[in-house]
N, C-alpha and C positions, 0 to 999 in steps of 0.2 A: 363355200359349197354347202348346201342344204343335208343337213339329218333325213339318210333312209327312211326313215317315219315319216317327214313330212315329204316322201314322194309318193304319188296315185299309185295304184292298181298295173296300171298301162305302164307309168314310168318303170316303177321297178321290174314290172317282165320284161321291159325292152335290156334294163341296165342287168340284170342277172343272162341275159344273154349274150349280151356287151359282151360283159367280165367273164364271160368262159367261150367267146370266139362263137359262138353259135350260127348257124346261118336264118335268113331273115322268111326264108319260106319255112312256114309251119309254125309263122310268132302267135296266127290269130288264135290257134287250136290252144299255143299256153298259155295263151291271156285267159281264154277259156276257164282252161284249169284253175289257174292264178284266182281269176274270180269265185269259182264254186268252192274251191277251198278254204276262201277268206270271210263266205258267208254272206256273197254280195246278194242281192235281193233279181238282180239281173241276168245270174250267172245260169249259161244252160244245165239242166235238170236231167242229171245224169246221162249225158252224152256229150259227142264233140259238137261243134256247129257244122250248119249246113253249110255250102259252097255258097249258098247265096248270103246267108246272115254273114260269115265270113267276108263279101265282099262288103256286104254296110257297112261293117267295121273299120274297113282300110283307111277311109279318110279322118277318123280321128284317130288310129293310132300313128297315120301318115304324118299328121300333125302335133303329135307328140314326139314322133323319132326325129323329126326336123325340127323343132323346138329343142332336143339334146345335142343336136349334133351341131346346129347354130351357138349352143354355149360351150361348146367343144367337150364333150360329156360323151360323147361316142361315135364314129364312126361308121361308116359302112362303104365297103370290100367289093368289086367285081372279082372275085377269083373262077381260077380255069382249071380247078385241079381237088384234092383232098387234100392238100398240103399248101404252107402256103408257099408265092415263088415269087419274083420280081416281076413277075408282069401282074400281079394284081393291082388293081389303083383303089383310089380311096377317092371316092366319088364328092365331088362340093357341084356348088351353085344350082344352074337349072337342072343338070344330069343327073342332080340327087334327087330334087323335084319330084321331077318324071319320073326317076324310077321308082320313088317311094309312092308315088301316086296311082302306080299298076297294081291294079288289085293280082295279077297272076305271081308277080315278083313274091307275093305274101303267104300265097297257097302251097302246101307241099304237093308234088309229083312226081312219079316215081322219074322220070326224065326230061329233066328242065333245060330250058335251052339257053339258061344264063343262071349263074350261082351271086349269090349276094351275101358277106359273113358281115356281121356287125361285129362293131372290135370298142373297146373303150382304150384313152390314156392310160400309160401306166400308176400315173395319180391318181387316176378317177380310181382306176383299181385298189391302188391303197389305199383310199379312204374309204371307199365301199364296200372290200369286198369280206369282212368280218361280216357286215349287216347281210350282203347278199346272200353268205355262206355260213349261217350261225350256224352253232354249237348247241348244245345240251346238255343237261345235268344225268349222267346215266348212272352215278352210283349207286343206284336202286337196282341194278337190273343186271342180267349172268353176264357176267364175258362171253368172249366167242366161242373159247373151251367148255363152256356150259351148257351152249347151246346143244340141240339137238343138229343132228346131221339136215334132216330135210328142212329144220330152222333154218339152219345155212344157206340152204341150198334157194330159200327162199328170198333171203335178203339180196342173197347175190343177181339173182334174177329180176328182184326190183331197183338192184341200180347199175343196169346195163341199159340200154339205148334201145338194144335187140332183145332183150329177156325177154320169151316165150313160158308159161307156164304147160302148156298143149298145145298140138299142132304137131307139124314133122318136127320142127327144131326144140318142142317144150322138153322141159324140167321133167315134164310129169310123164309117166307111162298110162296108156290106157286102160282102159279096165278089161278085163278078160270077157273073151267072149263067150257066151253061154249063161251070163248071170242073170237071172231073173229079176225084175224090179227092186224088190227086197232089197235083195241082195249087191244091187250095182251098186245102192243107196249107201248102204253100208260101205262098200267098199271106199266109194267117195268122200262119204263124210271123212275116214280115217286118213285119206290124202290132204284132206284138208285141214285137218288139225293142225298142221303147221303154217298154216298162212293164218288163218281165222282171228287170232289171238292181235297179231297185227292191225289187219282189216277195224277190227274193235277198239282200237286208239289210234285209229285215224290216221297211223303211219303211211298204211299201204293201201293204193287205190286199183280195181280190178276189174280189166276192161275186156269187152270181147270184140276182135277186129273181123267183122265178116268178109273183107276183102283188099289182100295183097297190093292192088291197085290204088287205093286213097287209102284216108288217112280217119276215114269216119269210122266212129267207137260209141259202143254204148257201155257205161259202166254198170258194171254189176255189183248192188248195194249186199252190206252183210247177209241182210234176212235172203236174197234168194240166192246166193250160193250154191247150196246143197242142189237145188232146184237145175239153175242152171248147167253146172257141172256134171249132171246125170243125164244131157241131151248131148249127143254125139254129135250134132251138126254144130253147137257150142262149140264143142271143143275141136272140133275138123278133125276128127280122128280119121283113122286109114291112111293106107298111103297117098302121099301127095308132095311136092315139091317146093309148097308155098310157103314160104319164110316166114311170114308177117299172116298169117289166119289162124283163128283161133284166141286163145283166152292169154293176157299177159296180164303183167305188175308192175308199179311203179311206186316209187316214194312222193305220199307227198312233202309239202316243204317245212313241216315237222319231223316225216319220218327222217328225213335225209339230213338234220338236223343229228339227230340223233345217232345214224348211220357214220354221220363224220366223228362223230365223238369216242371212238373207239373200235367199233367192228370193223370198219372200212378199215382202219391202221392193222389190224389184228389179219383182217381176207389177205390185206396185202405179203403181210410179211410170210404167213402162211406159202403162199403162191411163191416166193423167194426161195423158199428152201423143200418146195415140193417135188 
């Protein structure tokens, strides 16, 4: 079996989805990411891809997921549920084909009318999944104990699935109303000081979702921060019902890197005896 290293871009986003059960809609947007983080030359420039660049994409990552799964390196899932059950199959010959060949199968939506989970061997697992899931050297840097509270409250937020930073469901409160420019400004920056420090070593990337409905994001680089966080429609404030708008975070695959090397073990046990 080939060294993580010598897999593409494509391969290892397919196999790091593999090896954590992921589903297959919504691979193009990681690949995405995977690229812009890696420092590809092709990678989109701070944002997600369109639906259509998205659908170019299909047929070569089409033919990469089926070049894995021909060397029996991964699998992929019809399941009917969030869990898995026995009626799920595990798709071979033309049926995988076809369906890895439908650019809609690839696209997230909020209601799909067929689910698709890639899955790896439990081998493949153990021989990849140190590379997939590396570690970090964090003896340089505070425990969780050290951390500040809104630190926390930060990290945790970049490694959930749902972490909202603003919006009805964010981390963050809005700013009072009445404040003058100045003054919001101020306000904001001092909310931000706990992400910021992140954002600057590249752990954590920070995206604003203008609509609940897809899945398109444009990321918001360090310098304008301040800038954007002091516009209200950024942040969707007010009352609203909408789960997914407004401004989140994520790790990239440095920070989460780093994230497994202790603070994750430290949230957890935390949450055990809270």
């Amino acid at each position: 079996m080939r060294s993580w290293d010598d897999l593409t871009t494509a391969e290892q986003t397919l196999m790091r989805r593999a090896i954590s059960g992921y589903q297959l809609a919504g691979m193009v947007q990681n690949y995405g990411a995977a690229l812009r983080w890696s420092g590809a030359e092709h990678a989109p420039l701070l944002r997600s891809f369109t639906q259509d660049e998205q659908r170019s994409l299909v047929p070569q990552l089409a033919a990469v997921a089926l070049d894995l799964a021909t060397h029996g390196l991964l699998g992929i899932h019809e399941v009917h549920g969030p869990r898995p059950t026995g009626s799920d199959r595990l798709l071979t010959g033309q049926e995988l084909q076809e369906v890895l060949a439908e650019p809609a199968n690839w696209l997230w939506t909020s209601s799909p009318t067929r689910r698709f989970k890639l899955t790896a061997p439990q081998s493949v697992r153990e021989h990849w999944f140190d590379d997939a899931h590396p570690t970090a050297d964090t003896s340089d840097l505070p425990t969780w104990t050290e951390l500040t509270i809104a630190q926390r409250k930060v990290l945790v937020c970049a490694a959930e699935a749902s972490g909202m930073l603003t919006g009805a469901f964010g981390i963050w409160d809005d700013p009072p109303a009445g404040l003058d420019p100045a003054e919001r400004l101020t306000w904001v920056d001092r909310q931000l000081a706990a992400l910021i420090p992140f954002v600057r070593k590249g752990w954590i990337e920070v995206y604003h979702y203008p609509d609940a409905d897809s899945d398109a994001l444009t990321v918001i680089p360090l310098e304008n921060l301040s800038a954007s966080m002091t516009d209200p429609a950024i942040r969707h404030e007010g009352d609203s019902d909408d789960m997914f708008v407004g401004v989140s975070c994520t790790f990239t695959y440095t920070g989460l890197a780093v994230w497994r090397s202790g603070w994750s073990s430290a949230w957890a046990a935390r949450l055990k005896f809270d």
